[in-house]
N, CA, C and O atoms as a DFTB+ gen file, in Angstrom:
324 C
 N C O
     1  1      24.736     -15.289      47.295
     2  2      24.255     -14.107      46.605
     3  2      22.954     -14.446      45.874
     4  3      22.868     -15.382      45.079
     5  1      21.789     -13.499      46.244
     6  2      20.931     -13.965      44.949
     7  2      20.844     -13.381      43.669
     8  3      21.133     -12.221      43.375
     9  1      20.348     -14.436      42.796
    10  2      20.346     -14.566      41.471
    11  2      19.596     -13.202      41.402
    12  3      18.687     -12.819      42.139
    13  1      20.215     -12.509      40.282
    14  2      19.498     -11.230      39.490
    15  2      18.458     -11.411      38.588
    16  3      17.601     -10.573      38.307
    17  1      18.577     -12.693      38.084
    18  2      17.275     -13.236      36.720
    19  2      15.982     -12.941      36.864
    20  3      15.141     -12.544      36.058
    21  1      15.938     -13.191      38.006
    22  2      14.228     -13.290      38.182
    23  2      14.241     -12.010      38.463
    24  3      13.143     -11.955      39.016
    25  1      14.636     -10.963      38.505
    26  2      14.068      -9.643      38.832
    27  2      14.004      -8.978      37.433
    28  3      13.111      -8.274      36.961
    29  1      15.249      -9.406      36.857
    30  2      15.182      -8.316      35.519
    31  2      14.184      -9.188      34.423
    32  3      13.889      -8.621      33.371
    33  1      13.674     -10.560      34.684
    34  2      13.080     -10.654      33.845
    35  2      11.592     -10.366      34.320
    36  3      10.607     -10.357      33.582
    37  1      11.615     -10.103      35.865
    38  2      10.112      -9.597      36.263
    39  2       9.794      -8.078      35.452
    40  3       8.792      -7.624      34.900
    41  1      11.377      -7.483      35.719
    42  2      10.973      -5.766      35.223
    43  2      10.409      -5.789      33.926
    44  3       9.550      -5.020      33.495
    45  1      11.256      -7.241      33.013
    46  2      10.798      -7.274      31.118
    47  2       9.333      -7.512      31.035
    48  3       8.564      -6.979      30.235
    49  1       8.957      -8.627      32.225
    50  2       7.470      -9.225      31.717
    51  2       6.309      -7.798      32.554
    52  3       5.197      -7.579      32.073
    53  1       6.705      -7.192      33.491
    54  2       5.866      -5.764      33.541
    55  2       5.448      -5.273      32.894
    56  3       4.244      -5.143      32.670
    57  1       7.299      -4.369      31.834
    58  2       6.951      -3.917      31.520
    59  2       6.638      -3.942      30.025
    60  3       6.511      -2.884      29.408
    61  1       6.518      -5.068      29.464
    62  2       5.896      -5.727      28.346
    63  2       4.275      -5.289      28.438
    64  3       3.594      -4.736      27.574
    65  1       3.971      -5.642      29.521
    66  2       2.637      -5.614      30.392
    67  2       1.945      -4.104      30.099
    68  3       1.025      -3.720      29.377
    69  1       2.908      -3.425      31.079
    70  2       2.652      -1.952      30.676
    71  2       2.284      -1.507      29.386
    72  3       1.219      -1.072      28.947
    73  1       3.552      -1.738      28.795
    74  2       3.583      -1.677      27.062
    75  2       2.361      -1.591      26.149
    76  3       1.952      -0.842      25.262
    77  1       1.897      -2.897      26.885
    78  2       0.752      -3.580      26.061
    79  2      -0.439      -2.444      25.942
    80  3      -1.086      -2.091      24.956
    81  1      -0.491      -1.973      27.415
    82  2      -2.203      -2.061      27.791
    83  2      -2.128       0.157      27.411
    84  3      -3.103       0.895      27.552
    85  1      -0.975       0.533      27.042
    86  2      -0.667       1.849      26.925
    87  2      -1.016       1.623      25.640
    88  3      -2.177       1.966      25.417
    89  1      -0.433       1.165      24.698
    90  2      -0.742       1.172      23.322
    91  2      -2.395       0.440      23.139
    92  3      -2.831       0.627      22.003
    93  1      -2.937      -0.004      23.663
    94  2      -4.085      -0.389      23.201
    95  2      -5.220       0.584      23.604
    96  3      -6.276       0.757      22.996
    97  1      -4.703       1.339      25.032
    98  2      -5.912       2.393      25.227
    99  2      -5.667       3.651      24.448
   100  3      -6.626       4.419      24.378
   101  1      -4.084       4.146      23.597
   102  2      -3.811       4.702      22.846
   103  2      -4.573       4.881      21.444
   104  3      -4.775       5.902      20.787
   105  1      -5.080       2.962      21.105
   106  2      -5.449       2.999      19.638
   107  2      -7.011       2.602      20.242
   108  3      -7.755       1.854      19.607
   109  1      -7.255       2.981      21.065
   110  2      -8.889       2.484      21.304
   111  2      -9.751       3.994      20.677
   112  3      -9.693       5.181      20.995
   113  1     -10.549       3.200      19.627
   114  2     -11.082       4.590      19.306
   115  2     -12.601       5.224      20.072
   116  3     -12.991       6.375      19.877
   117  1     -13.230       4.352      20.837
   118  2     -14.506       5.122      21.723
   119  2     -14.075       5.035      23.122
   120  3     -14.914       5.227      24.002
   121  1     -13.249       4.852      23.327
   122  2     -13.041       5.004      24.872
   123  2     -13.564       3.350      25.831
   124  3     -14.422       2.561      25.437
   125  1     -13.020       3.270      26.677
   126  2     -13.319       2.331      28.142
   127  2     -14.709       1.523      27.869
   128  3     -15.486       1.520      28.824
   129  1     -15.062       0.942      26.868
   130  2     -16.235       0.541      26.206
   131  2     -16.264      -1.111      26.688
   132  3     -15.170      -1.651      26.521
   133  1     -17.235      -1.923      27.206
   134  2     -17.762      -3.162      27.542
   135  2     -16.420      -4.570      27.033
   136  3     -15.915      -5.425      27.759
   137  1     -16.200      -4.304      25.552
   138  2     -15.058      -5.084      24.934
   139  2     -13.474      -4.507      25.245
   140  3     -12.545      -5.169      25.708
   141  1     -13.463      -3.490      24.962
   142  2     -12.013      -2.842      25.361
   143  2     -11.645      -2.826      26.872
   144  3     -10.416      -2.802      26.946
   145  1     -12.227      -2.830      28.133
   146  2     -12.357      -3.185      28.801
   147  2     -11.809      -4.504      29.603
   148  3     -11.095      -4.699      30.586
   149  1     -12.453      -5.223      28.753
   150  2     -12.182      -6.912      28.750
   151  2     -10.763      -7.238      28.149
   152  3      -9.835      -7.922      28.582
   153  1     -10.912      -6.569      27.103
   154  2      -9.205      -6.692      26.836
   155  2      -8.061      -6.378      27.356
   156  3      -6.990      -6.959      27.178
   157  1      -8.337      -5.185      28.196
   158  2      -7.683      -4.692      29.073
   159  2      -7.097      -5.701      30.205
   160  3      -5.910      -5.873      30.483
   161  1      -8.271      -6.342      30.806
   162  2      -8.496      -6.557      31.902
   163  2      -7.631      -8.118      31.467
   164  3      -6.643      -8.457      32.119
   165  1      -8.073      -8.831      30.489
   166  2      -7.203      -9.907      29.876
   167  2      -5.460      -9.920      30.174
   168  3      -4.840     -10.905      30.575
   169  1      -4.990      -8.845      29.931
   170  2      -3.825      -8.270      29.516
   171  2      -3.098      -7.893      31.174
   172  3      -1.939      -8.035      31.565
   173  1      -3.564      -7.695      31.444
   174  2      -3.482      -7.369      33.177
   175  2      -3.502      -8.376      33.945
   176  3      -3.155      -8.126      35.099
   177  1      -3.931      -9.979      33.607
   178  2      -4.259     -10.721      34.077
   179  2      -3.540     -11.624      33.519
   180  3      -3.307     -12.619      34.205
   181  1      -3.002     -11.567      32.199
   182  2      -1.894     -12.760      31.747
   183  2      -0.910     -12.205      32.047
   184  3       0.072     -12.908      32.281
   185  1      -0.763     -10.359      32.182
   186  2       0.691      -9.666      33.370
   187  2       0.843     -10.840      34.132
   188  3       1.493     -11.851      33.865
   189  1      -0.109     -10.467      35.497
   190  2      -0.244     -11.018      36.658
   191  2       0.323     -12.284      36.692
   192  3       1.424     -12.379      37.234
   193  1      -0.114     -13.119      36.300
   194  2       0.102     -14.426      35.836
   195  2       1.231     -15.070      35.265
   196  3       1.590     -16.218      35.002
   197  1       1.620     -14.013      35.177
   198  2       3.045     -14.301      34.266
   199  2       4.328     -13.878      35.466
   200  3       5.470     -14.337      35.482
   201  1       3.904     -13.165      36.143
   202  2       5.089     -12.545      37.256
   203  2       4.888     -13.427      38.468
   204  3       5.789     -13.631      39.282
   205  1       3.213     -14.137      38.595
   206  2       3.534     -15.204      39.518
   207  2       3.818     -16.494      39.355
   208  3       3.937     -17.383      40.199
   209  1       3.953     -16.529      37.740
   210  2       4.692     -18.062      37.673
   211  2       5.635     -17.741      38.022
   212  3       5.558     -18.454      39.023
   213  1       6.880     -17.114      38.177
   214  2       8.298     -16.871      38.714
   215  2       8.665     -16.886      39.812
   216  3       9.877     -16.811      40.008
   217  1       7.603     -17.005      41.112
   218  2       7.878     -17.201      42.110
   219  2       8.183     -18.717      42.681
   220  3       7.682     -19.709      42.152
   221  1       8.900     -18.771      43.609
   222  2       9.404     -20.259      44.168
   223  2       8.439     -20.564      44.584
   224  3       8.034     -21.658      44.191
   225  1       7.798     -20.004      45.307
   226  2       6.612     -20.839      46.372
   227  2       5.812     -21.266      45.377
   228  3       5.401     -20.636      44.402
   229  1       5.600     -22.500      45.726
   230  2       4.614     -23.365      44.709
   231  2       2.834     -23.007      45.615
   232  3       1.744     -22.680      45.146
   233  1       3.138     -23.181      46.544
   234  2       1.296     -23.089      47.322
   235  2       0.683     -21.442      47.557
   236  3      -0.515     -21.262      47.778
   237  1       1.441     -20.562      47.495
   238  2       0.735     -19.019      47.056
   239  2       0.481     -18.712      45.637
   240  3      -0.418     -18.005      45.179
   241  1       1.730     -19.572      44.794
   242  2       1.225     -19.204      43.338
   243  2       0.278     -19.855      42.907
   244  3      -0.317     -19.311      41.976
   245  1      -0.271     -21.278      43.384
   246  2      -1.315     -21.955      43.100
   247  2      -2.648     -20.914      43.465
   248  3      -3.476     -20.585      42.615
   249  1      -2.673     -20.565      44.585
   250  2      -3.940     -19.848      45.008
   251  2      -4.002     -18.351      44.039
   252  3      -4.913     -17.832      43.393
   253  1      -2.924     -18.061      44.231
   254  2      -2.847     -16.727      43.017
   255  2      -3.363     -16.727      41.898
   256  3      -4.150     -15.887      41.461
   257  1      -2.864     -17.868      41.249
   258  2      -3.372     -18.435      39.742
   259  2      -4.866     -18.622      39.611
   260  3      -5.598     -18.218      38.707
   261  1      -5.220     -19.416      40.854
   262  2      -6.497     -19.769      40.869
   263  2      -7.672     -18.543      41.085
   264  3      -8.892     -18.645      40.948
   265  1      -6.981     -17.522      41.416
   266  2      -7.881     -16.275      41.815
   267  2      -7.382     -15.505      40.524
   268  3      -7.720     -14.322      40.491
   269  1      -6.749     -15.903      39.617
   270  2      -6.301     -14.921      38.531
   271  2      -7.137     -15.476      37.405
   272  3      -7.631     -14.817      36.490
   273  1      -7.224     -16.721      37.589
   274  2      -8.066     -17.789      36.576
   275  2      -9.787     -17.372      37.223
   276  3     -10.703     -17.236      36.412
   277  1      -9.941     -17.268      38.168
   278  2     -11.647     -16.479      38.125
   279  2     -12.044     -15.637      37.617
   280  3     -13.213     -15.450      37.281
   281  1     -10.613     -14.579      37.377
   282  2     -11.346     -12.858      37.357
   283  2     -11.300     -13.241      35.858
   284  3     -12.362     -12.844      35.379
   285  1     -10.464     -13.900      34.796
   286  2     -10.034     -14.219      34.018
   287  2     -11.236     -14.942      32.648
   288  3     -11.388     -14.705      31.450
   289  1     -11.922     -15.939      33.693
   290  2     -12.952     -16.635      33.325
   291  2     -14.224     -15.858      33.615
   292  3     -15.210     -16.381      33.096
   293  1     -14.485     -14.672      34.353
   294  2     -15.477     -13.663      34.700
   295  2     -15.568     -12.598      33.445
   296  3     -16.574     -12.009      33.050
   297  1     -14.231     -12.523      32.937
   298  2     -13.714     -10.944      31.996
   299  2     -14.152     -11.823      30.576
   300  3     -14.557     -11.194      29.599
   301  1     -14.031     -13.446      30.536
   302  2     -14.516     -13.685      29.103
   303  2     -15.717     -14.089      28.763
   304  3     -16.253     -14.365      27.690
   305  1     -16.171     -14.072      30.270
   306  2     -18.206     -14.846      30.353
   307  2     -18.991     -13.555      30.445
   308  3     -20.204     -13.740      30.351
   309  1     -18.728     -12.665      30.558
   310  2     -19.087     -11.164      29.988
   311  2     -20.027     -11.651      28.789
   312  3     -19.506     -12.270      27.862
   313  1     -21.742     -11.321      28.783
   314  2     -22.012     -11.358      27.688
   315  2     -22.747      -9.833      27.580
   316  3     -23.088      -9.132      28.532
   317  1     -22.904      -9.498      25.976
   318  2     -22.974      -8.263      26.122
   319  2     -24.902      -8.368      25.802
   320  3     -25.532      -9.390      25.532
   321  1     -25.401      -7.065      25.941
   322  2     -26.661      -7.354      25.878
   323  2     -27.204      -6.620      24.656
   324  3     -28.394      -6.720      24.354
């Protein structure tokens, strides 16, 4: 039989995820702006990251990570002008 864990704790770390990024565009007071944005995009990306550490396969989550760690390192080298 498989284990139920990893699913219900995928649904918690979602929808933690969800959670997050609802309440922050909730309290964003100018809208989709250069920084809020980035935070967003942060938040979406430590999601991500967080639902593919839980997977068994060690050599898709490596490449996953590593493409989650670009967009990641792109969203904080953002400089503003």
């Amino acid at each position: 039989m498989y284990p139920v864990w990893p699913v219900v704790l995928s649904l918690i770390i979602a929808a933690f995820g969800f959670m997050i990024i609802v309440v922050m565009s909730w309290r964003m007071p100018g809208g989709f702006g250069p920084h809020n944005l980035r935070a967003v995009g942060i938040v979406f990306v430590g999601t991500l990251a967080a639902l593919l550490g839980l997977r068994d396969d060690a050599g898709s989550a490596t490449a996953a990570m590593g493409i989650l760690g670009a967009i990641a390192g792109y969203l904080f080298g953002i400089k503003d002008k």
